[in-house]
C-alpha positions as CSV (number, residue, x, y, z in Angstrom):
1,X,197.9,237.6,203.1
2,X,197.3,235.2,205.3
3,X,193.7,232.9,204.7
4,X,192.4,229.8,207.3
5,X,189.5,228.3,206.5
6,X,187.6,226.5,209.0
7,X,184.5,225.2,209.9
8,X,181.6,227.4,211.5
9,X,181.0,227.5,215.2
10,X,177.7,228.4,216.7
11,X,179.9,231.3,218.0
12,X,180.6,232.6,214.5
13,X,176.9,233.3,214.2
14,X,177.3,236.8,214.8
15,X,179.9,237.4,211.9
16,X,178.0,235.4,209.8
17,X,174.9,237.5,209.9
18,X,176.9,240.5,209.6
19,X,178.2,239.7,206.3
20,X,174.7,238.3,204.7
21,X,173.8,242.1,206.4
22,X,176.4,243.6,203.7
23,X,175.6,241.7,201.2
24,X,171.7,241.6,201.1
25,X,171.9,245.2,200.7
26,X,173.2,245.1,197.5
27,X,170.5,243.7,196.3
28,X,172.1,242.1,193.4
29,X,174.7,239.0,194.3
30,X,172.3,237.0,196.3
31,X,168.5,235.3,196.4
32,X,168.4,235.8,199.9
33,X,167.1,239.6,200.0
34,X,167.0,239.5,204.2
35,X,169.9,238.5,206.4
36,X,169.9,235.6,208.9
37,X,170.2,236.8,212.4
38,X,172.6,235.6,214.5
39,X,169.9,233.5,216.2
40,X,168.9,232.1,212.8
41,X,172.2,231.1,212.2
42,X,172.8,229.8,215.5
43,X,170.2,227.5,214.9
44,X,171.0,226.8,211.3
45,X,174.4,225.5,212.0
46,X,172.9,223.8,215.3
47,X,171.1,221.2,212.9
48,X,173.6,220.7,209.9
49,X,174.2,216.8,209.7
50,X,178.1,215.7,210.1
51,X,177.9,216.2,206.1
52,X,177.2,219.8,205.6
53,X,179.2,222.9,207.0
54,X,178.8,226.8,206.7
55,X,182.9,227.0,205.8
56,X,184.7,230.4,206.8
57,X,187.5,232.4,205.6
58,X,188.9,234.1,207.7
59,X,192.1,237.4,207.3
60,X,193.5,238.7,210.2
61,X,190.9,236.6,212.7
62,X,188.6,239.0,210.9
63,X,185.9,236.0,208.5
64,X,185.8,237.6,205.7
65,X,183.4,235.1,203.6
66,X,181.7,232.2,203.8
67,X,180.9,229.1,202.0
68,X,177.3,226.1,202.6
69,X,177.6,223.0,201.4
70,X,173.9,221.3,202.3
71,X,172.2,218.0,201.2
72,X,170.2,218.5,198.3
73,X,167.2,216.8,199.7
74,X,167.0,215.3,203.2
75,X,163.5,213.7,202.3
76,X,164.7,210.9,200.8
77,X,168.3,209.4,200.7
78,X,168.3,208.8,196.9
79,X,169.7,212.4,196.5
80,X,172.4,211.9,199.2
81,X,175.2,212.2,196.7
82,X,174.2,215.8,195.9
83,X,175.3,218.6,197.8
84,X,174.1,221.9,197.2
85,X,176.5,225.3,197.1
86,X,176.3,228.6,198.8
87,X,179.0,231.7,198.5
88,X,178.8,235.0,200.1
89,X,182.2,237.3,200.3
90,X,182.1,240.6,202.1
91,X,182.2,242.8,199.3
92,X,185.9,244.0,200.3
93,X,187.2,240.7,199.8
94,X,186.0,239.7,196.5
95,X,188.4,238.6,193.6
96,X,190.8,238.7,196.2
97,X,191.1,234.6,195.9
98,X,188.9,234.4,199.0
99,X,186.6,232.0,196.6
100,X,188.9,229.4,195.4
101,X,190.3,228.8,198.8
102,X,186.9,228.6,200.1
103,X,186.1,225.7,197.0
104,X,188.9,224.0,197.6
105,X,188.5,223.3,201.3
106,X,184.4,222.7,200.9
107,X,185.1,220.6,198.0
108,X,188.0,218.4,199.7
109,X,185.5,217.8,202.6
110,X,182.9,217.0,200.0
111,X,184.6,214.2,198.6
112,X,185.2,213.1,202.2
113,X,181.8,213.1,202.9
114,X,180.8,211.1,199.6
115,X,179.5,213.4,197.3
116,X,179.3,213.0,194.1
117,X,178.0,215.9,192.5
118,X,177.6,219.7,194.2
119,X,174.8,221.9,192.4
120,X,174.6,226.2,192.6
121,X,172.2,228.7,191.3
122,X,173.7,232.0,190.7
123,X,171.9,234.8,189.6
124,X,172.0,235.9,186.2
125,X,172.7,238.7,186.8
126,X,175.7,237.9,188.5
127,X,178.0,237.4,185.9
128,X,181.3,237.2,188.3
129,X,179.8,234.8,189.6
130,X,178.8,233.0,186.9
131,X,182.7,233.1,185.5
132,X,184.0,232.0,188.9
133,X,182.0,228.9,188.8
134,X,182.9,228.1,185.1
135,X,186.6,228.6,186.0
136,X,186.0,225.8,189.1
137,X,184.4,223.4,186.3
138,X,181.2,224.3,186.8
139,X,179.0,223.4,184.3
140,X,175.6,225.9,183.2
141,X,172.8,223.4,182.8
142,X,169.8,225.9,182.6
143,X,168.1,229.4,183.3
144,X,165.3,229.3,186.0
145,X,163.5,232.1,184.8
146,X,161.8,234.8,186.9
147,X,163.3,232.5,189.8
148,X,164.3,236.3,192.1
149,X,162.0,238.8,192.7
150,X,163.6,241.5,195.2
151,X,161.9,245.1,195.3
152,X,159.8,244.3,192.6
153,X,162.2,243.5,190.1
154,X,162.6,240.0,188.7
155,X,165.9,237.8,188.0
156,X,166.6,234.6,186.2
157,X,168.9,232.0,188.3
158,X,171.5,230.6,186.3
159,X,171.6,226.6,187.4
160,X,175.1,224.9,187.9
161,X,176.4,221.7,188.4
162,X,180.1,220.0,189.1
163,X,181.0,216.5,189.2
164,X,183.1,215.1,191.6
């Protein structure tokens, strides 16, 4: 199998959306509980400095996942070596790798971009997740509780950290 990773275009929008379709309706791996339409994401990738990226994996020019690496806060430059972490893999592709390809490249331009440290919450109910990250170095450094509330029903967010 055959995996590029790559940057995101404003012409992968489309794709993009259709996965965070997929997996917002499982209710379960992600915070976000409504996908991004492709105009969202149009404008989302639009407006991401020369330091962040939406990072795609692609199989068969088919992308298959996706990874964010955004600035922890752009209100104030003391928190510009932080970088905050986002993963979403269409459900067929998962423990398939996909993920660690997708760290390694977002993490390599990381470190090009002067980071420091990258942060991720992961739901806790997510324990795949949660192992994946731990496996990369992640570190757990605390439960946000009652952080996810999707069709009534409440979940903690498991907070994560990695230095670089």
């Amino acid at each position: 199998m055959q995996i590029n990773i790559h940057k995101a275009e404003i012409k992968d929008a489309e794709a993009i959306s259709a996965i965070w379709g997929v997996v917002c309706a499982e209710r379960i791996y992600t915070a976000v509980n409504h996908p991004f339409t492709p105009q969202q994401e149009r404008n989302y990738i639009a407006f991401l400095s020369d330091r962040e990226g939406i990072f795609l994996a692609e199989v068969n020019d088919n992308i298959v996942g996706f990874q964010s690496l955004d600035l922890w806060g752009k209100y104030t430059d003391s928190f510009d070596h932080i970088g905050v972490l986002g993963t979403i893999i269409h459900p067929e592709w998962r423990r398939k790798g996909i993920g660690r390809y997708l760290m390694k490249y977002t993490l390599n331009f990381a470190r090009t971009k002067s980071y420091e440290k990258i942060i991720i919450y992961v739901r806790a109910g997510n324990d795949g997740a949660q192992a994946f990250y731990c496996s990369l170095g992640f570190t757990p450094k605390g439960v946000l509780t009652r952080q996810v509330k999707i069709d009534g029903q409440y979940d903690d967010e498991i907070f994560m950290e990695l230095f670089l």
